[in-house]
C-alpha positions, 0 to 999 in steps of 0.5 A, a space after each residue: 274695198 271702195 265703191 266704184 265712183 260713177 262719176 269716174 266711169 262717166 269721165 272715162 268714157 267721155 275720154 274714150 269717145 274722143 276715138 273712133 271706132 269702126 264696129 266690128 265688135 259686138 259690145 259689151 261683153 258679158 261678165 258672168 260668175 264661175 260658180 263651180 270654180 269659185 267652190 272647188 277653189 274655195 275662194 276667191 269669187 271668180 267671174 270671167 269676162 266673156 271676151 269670145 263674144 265679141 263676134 267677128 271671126 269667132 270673136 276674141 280680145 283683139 277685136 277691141 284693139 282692132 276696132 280702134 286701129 282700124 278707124 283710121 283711113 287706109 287701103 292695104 293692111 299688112 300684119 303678121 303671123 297667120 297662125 294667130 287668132 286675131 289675124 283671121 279676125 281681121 281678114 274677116 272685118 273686111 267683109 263686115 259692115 259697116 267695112 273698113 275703108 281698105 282694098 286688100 290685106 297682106 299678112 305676114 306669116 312668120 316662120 321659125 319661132 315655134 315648130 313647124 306645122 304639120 301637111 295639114 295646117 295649110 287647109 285648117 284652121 287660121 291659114 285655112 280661114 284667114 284664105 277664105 276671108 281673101 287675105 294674101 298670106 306672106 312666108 317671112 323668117 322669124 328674127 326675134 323682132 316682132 315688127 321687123 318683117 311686117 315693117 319690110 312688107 309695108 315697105 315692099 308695098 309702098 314700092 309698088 305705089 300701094 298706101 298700107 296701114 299697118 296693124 302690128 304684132 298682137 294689134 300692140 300699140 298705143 292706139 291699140 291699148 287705148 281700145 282696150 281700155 273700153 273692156 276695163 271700162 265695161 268691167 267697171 260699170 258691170 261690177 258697180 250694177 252687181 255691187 262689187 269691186 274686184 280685187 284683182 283682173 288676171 289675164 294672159 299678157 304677150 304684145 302688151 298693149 291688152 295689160 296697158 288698157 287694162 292697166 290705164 283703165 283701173 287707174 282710172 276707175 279701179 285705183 284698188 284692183 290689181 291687174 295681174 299679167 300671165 307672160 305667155 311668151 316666156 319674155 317677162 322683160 320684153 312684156 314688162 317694157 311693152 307694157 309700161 311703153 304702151 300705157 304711159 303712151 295710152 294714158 297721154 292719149 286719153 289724158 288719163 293722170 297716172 305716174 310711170 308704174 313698175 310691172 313686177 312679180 315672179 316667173 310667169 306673171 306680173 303685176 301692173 302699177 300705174 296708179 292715179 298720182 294723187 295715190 301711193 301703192 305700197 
């Protein structure tokens, strides 16, 4: 495979510097080989890209996305589905300095997509959390749309004169997959020091914005590795249009050149394909 261009890694990240960020997230991550994985498998090399290190509120991949959404002047946060990690990591920004300019957080919490919770969800895990961090939590019926009751909470909120940001689904826009290019970026410049390209980056993929970094990120420096998305939503359509949505929108935000690409593959994955234009994929 090509060596990773330096002169590539130094262009992406001037475009990204063009985005503030708040610095909620402890960065880079490390990237750190799977040895005993990679000999049970045979092959592939496989290393993993230590996303749980991102500190805040245990961590995890939506930190990025958040540290970048959140840059923006506000004052209320509404955002949905307290069950999700990433909800209690934003709950907790609120208390991390340098902390962001918002007075409360309002989170949607959606109810009716997936079982109901046992007695003890209220005093557990993210509930339990995301109270501890001072967020107001909102009960809301799940109706299919994943935005559509955090839309309705914005809007109850400004009828009572409050200004709220809001932070979709899965923090899945295109500001959103803009941060999420830096992690693309990191991978890059941490396999050019260890002298490898990788042929391939697989990851869970639900609100699309993650793959849309990922995506934009590896036509911009990776043009030869796969980024391959596993559909944990069991909606391979909605994922696919998300990610094409968010990536042709991230890649005019970062001024990146690359075509409209199709996201394909077979039950459970898919595979992104935007590519530099002056490059045919085949």
């Amino acid at each position: 495979m090509a060596i990773i261009n330096t002169a590539d890694l130094e262009r992406l990240q001037q475009q990204l510097r063009r985005f503030a960020r708040v610095g909620l997230a402890q960065l880079p991550t490390p990237l750190e080989p799977l040895p005993r994985l990679t000999a049970h498998l045979g092959e592939p090399r496989v290393w993993v890209k230590r996303e749980d290190c991102t500190g805040l509120g245990f961590g995890g991949n939506k930190l990025r996305k958040l540290d970048t959404c959140c840059a923006k002047p506000s004052t209320r946060v509404p955002i949905p589905w307290c069950r999700a990690g990433w909800c209690s990591r934003t709950a907790s920004a609120r208390w991390q300095p340098p902390r962001p300019s918002w007075v409360c957080l309002h989170l949607a919490v959606y109810h009716g997509r997936v079982e109901p919770p046992s007695p003890a969800y209220e005093s557990s895990g993210n509930a339990l959390l995301n109270r501890l961090f001072g967020a107001t939590l909102h009960a809301v019926p799940w109706l299919g749309d994943r935005n559509q009751a955090i839309d309705r909470l914005a809007d109850e909120l400004r009828s009572r004169g409050r200004r709220p940001y809001v932070v979709p689904y899965g923090v899945s826009n295109a500001l959103g997959a803009v941060g999420y290019v830096s992690a693309l970026l990191e991978i890059a410049t941490q396999c050019a020091t260890l002298s490898f390209t990788p042929r391939a980056i697989v990851h869970c993929s639900g609100s699309g914005s993650t793959q849309a970094g990922l995506a934009v990120g590896a036509a911009s420096v990776l043009p030869d590795t796969d980024v391959v998305g596993i559909d944990i939503d069991a909606e391979p359509e909605r994922v696919a249009t998300d990610v094409r949505k968010y990536a042709v929108a991230a890649a005019e935000m970062l001024d990146v050149a690359v075509r409209r690409g199709a996201c394909r593959g077979g039950r459970g994955s898919r595979r992104s394909s935007l590519w530099p234009r002056s490059r045919s994929h085949h």
